[in-house]
N, C-alpha and C positions, 0 to 999 in steps of 0.2 A: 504494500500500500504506500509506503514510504519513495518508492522510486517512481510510482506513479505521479506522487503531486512532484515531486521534482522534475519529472519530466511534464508536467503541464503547466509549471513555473518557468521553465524553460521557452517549452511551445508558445506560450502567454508573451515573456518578454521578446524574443523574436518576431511574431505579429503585432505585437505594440511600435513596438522601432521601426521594422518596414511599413507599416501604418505611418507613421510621425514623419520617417523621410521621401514617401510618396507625396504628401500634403504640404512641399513647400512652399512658400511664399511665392507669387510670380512677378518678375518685377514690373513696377507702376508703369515702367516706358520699355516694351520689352522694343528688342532687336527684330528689323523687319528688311525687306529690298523688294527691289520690283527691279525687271529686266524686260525690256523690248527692245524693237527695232524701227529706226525711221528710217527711211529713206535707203536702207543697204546699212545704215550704222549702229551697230550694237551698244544701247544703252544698258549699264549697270546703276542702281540706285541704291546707298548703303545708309540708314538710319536708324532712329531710334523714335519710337512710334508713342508719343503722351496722348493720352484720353483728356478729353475734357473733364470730365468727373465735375458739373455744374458750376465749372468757373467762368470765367470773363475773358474770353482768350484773346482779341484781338484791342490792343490796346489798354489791355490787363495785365494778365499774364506774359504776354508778348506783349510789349510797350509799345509805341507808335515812334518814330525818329531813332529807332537804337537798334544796331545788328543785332540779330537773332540766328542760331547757329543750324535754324528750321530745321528741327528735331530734337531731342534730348541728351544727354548723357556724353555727347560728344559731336564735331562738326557732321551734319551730313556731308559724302564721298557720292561723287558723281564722277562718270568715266565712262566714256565712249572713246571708242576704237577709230573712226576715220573720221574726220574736219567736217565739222557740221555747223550752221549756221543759225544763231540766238535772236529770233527776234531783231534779224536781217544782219548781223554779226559775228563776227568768223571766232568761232572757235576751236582751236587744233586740237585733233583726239588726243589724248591724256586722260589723267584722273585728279578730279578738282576736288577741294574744298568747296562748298554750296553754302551762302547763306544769301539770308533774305533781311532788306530794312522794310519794314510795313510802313506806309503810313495809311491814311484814312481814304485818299483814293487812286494810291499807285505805289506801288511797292519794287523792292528794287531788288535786282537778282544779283547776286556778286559769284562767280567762280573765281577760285584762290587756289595758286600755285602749292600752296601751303598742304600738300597731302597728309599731314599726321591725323591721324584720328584721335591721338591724344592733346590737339594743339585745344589750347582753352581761351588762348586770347585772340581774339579778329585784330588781323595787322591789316590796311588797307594799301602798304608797301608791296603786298603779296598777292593784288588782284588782279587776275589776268584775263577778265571779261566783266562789264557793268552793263547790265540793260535795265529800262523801266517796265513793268506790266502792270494792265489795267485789273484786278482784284473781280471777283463776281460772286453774285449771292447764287448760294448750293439748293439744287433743285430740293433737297434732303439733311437735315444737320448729318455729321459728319464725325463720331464719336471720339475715334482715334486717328490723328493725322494717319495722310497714304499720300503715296505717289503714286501716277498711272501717268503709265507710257501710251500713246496713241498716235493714231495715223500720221500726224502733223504738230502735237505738242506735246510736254510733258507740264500734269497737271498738280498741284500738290492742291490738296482737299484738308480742312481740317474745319471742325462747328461749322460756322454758314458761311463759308468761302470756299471758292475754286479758285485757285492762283493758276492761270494757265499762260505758260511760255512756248511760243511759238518755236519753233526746230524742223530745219531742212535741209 
């Protein structure tokens, strides 16, 4: 009887622990990408995906006049393979650094030579494309930012905005 509750002491603390380490935390901005194709050029998209979670996002949480590194936890990485053109603007295939300035009704796109993913400061010494785009309200709120690659832009969505930048 005796080896029984020990081994059901046992079986107990092993389904309790695999229990406890299946049920981790996920983190609040988890890691995401989107990959397409325009024109013949292979778009890769590297980020980190925040949920609204009933905040204030545009001019809130994201301020209005101040770089945003448009995503979380670190710079979004954008990177395409052959010279494609930004909102009538040559881009040479590489792999950028992505941020965005908001303002209220034009928002600015910056690619940055700066490829670290651990870089935390926005240096604007380091930018090697600036275009403006016009912002638009989302047919649908939009819970957790995404990017979607499409025939002719790439669109970043997050609460009730479509930011979509032209690409050809």
């Amino acid at each position: 009887m005796k080896i029984s509750k020990k081994i059901a002491t046992v079986l107990l603390t092993v389904f309790f622990t695999v229990l406890a380490s299946a049920q981790e935390k996920q983190p609040l901005s988890p890691s995401a990408s989107s990959t397409g194709e325009i024109n013949g050029a292979n778009i890769n998209i590297t980020y980190s995906s925040p949920s609204v979670r009933g905040r204030e996002i545009w001019g809130g949480l994201v301020p209005y006049g101040k770089v945003w590194r448009a995503g979380a936890n670190a710079p979004t990485m954008f990177a395409v393979d052959k010279d494609i053109t930004v909102e009538g603007k040559k881009l040479p295939a590489g792999k950028y650094s992505f941020y965005v300035i908001p303002e209220k009704d034009n928002f600015t796109i910056i690619f940055g030579k700066d490829r670290s993913m651990q870089a935390s400061k926005y240096d604007s010494a380091q930018d090697q494309l600036r275009v403006t785009v016009k912002p638009k309200q989302s047919a649908a709120k939009t819970e957790s930012l995404k990017y979607s690659i499409n025939a002719n832009n790439v669109t970043l969505s997050w609460d009730n905005l479509d930011i979509p930048i032209s690409i050809k």
